[in-house]
C-alpha positions in Angstrom: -95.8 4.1 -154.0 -92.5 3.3 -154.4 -90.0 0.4 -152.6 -88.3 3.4 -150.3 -91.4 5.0 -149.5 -93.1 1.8 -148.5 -90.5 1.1 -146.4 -90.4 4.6 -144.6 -94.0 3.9 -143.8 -93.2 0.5 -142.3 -90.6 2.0 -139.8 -92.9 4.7 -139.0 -95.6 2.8 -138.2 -93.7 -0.3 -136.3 -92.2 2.2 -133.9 -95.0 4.1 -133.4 -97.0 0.7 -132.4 -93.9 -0.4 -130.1 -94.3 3.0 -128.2 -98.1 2.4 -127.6 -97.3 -1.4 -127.0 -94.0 -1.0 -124.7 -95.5 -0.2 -120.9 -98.3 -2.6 -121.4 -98.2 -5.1 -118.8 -95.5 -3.6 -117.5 -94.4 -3.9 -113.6 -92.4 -2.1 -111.7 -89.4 -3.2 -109.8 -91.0 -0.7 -107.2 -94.7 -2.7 -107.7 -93.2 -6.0 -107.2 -91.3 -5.3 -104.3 -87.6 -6.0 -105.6 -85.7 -2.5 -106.2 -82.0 -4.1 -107.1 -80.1 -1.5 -105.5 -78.5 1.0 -107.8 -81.7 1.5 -110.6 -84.5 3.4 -110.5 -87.7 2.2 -108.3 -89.5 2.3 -111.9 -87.3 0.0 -114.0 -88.9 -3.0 -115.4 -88.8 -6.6 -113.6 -89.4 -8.5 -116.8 -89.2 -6.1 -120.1 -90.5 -9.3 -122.3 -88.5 -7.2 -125.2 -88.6 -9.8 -127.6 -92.5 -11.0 -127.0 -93.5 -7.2 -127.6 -91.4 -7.2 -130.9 -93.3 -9.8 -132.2 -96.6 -8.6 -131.2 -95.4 -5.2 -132.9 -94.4 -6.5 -135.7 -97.5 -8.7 -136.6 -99.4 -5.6 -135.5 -97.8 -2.8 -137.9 -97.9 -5.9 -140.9 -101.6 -5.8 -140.5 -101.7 -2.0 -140.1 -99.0 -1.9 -142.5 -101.0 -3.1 -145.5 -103.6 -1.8 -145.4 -102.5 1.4 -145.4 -100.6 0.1 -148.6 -103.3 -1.6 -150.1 -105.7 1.6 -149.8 -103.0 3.6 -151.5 -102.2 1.5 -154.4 -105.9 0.1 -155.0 -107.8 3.3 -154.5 -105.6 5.3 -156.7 -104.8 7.7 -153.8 -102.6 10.4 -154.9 -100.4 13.2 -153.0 -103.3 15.8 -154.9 -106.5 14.1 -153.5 -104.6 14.9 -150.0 -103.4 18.7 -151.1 -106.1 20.7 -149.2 -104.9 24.1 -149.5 -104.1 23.5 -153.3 -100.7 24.1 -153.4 -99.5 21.9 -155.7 
């Protein structure tokens, strides 16, 4: 695996985890009441943007490496994965 590809899998995996994380706990101006006039009824009242960031990121570390570590320590190769044999 090299620096580039380990990398590619980090931003693919952190954005994946900040779609699954970004509507939980999530309420609705329309939920809470408040619609400021001028957005939609189902904009956020408190995004906590940067919180959910952190949580991602910490996440998609863990997730991260051991992904990595199966691929470099279990001598996984791009042929153990080829099922139709094309390569």
């Amino acid at each position: 695996m090299t620096v580039v590809s380990a990398f590619v899998l980090w931003v693919i995996i952190w954005f994946l985890t900040l779609f699954v994380v970004l509507p939980i706990g999530l309420t609705t101006q329309e939920e809470a009441g408040e619609v400021v006039p001028g957005t939609p009824a189902s904009a956020p009242v408190e995004a906590r943007i940067r919180r959910k960031m952190l949580w991602v990121t910490a996440v998609t570390l863990a997730i991260w490496g051991s992904i990595c570590a199966f691929i470099l320590w279990s001598g996984v190769t791009i042929e153990d994965i080829d099922f139709f044999h094309l390569m």
